[in-house]
C-alpha positions as CSV (number, residue, x, y, z in Angstrom):
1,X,-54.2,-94.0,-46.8
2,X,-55.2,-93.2,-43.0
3,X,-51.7,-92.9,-42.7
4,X,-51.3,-90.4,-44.9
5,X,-54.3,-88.2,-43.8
6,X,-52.8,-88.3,-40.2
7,X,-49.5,-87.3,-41.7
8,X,-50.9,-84.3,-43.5
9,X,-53.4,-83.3,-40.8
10,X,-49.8,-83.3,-38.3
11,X,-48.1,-81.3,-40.7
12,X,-51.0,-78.6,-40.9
13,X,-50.7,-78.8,-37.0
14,X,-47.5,-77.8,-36.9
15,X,-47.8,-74.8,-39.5
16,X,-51.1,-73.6,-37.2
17,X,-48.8,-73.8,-34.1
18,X,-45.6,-71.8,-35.6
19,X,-48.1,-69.2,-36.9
20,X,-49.7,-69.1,-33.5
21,X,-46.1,-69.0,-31.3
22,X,-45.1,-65.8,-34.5
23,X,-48.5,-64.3,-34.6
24,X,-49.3,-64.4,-30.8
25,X,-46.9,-65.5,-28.1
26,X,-44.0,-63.5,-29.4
27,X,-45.6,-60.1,-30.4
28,X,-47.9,-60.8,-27.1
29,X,-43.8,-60.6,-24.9
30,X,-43.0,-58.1,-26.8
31,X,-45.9,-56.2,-25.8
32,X,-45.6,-56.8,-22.1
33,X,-42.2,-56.0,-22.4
34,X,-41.1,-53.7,-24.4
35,X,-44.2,-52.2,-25.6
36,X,-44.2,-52.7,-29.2
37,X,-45.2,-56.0,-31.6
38,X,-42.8,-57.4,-33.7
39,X,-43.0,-57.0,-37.8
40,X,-45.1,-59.9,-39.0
41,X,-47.7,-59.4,-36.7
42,X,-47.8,-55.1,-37.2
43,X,-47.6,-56.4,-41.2
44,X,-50.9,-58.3,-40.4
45,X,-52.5,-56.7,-38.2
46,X,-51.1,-53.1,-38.1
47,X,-49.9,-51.2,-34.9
48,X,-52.7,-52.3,-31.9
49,X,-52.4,-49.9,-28.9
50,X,-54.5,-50.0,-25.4
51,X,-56.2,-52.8,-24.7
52,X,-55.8,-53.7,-28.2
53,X,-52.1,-54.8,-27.6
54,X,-53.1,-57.4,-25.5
55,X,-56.0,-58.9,-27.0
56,X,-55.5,-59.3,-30.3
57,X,-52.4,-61.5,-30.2
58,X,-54.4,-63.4,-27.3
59,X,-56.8,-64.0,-29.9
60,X,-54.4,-65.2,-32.3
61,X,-53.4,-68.1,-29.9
62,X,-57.1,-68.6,-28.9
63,X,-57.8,-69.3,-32.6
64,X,-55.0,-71.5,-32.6
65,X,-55.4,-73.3,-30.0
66,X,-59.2,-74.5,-31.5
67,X,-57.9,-74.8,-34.8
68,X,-55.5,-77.5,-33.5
69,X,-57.5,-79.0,-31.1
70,X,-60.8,-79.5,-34.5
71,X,-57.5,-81.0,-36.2
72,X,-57.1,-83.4,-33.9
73,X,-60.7,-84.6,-33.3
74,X,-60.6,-84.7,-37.0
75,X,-57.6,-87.1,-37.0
76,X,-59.5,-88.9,-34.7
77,X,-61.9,-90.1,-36.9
């Protein structure tokens, strides 16, 4: 059973991370390099400009980066 919970508790890990690499690190290099976000994230979150470029897919990771880190204190326990 524990093994199980761990299992499933990786696995929503791993969905979390992709969505934060898609959802923040890519459309955050796009950004700094060519000035634009790719489609999932403009889908999402529509077309940011400013300051707004920057920060919102830096949230995105932020959030993902505690959502993964609860997981694992949860599958901890």
């Amino acid at each position: 059973m524990a093994q199980e919970r761990t299992r499933a508790l990786d696995g929503v890990q791993g969905v979390v991370g992709f969505a934060g690499v898609m959802l923040g690190l890519i459309p955050l290099g796009g950004w700094i390099i060519a000035g634009t976000h790719n489609g999932p994230f403009r889908w999402l979150f529509g077309e940011q400009t400013g300051p707004m470029g920057y920060v919102a897919p830096l949230l995105v990771i932020a959030v993902a980066i505690v959502v993964i880190g609860a997981l694992e204190k949860v599958k901890r326990r």
